[in-house]
C-alpha positions as CSV (number, residue, x, y, z in Angstrom):
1,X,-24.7,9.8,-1.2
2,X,-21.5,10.3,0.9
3,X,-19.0,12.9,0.6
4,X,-16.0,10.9,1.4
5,X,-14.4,8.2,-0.6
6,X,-14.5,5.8,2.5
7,X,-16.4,3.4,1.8
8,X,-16.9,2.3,5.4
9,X,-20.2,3.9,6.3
10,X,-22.3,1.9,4.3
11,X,-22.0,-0.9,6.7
12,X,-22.9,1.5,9.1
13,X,-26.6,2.6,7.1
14,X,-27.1,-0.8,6.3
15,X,-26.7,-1.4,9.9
16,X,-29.3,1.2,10.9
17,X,-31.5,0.5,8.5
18,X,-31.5,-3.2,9.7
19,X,-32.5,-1.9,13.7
20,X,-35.0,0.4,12.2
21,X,-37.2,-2.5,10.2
22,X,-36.2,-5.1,12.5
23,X,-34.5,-7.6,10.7
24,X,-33.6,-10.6,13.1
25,X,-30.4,-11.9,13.5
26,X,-29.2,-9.3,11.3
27,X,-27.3,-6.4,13.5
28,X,-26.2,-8.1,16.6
29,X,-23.9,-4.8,18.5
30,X,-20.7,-5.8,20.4
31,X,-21.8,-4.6,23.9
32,X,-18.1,-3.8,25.5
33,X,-18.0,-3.0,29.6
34,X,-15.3,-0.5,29.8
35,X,-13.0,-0.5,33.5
36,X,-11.1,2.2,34.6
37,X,-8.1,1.6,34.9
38,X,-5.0,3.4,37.4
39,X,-3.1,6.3,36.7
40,X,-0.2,4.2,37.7
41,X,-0.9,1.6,34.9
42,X,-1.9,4.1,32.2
43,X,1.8,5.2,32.8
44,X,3.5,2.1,32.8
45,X,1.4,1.7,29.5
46,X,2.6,5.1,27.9
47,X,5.4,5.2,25.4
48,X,7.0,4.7,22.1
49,X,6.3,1.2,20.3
50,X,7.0,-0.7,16.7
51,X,5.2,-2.4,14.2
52,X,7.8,-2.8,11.4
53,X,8.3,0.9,10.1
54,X,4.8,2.3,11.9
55,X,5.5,3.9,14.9
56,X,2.9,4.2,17.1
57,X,2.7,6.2,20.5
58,X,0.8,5.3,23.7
59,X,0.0,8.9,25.9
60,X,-2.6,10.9,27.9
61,X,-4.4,13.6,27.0
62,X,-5.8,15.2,30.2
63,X,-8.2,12.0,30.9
64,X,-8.0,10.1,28.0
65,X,-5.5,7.8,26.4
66,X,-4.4,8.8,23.2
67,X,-2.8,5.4,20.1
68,X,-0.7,7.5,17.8
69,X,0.0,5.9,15.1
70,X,3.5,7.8,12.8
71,X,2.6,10.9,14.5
72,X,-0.7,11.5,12.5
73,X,-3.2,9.4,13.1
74,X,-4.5,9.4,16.6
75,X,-7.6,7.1,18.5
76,X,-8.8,7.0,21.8
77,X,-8.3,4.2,23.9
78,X,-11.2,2.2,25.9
79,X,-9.9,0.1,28.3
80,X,-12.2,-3.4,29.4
81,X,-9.7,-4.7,31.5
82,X,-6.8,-3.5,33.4
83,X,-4.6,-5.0,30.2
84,X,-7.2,-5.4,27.3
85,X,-7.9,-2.2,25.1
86,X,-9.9,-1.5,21.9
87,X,-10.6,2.0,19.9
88,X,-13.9,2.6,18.3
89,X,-12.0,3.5,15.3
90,X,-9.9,0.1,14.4
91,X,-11.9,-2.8,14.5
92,X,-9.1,-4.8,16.4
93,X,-8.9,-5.7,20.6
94,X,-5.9,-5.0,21.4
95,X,-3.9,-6.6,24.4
96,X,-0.8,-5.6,26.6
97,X,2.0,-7.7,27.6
98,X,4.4,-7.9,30.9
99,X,7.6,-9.5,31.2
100,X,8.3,-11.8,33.9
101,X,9.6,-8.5,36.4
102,X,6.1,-6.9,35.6
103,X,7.1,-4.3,32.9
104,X,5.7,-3.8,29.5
105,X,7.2,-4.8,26.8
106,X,4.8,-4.9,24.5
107,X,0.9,-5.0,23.1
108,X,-0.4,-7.5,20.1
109,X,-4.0,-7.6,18.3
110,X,-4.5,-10.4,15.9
111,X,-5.5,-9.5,12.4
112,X,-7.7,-12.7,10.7
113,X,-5.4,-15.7,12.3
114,X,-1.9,-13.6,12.3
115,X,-1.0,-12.3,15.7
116,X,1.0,-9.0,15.4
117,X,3.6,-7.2,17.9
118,X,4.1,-4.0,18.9
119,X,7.6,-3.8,20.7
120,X,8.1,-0.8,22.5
121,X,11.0,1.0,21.4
C-alpha cells in the first residue's frame, strides 16, 4: 500500500524486489558520472526560459542548481558534462545550447522522438 496517488513507485518496488531475488537482465541501473562544472558556467546557465506557457527557471541555491518549473515545482540539477544535465526527478537528459558568439540561448531534452526547446526569455 502507498499513501500517494502516484503511481510511480511501483516501478520502483518492483525494481527492488527484482535486485533482491536476482532476476537477470531484469533491473539494469543507469550509472551517470557527474562533473563539476564552473561557477562561471553555472552563471552563464542561470536564467529565465520557455516551453510554450511553462516557465521554467535556471538558479543556484548555495551549491546546487536549482530547474524551476512556473515557480512551483523545483529539481536539482546533476551536471555529466560541462553542457549535459539530468534531475533524478524527470526521467529526461537534458542538454544546453550556445550560439555562434558562445552565449546560451537555449537547452532541449527529447521526449519519445520529439525534440523540445526551451528558449530563454
Amino acid at each position: 500500500m502507498v499513501n500517494s496517488d502516484v503511481g510511480n513507485i511501483l516501478g520502483e518496488v518492483v525494481n527492488s524486489v527484482a535486485k533482491v531475488y536476482g532476476w537477470k537482465n531484469y533491473y539494469k541501473p543507469v550509472v551517470k558520472k557527474l562533473v563539476p562544472v564552473a561557477d562561471s558556467l553555472v552563471d552563464a546557465y542561470a536564467g529565465n526560459y520557455l516551453l510554450d506557457r511553462d516557465s521554467i527557471t535556471i538558479s543556484r541555491q548555495g551549491s546546487d542548481v536549482i530547474l524551476t518549473v512556473n515557480r512551483v515545482q523545483t529539481f536539482k540539477i546533476y551536471f555529466t558534462s560541462s553542457e549535459d544535465f539530468f534531475t533524478r526527478d524527470i526521467n529526461l537528459e537534458f542538454k544546453f545550447e550556445k550560439d555562434a558568439t558562445g552565449k546560451v540561448k537555449d537547452f532541449y531534452f527529447k521526449q519519445g522522438a520529439q525534440e523540445m526547446r526551451v528558449k530563454r526569455s
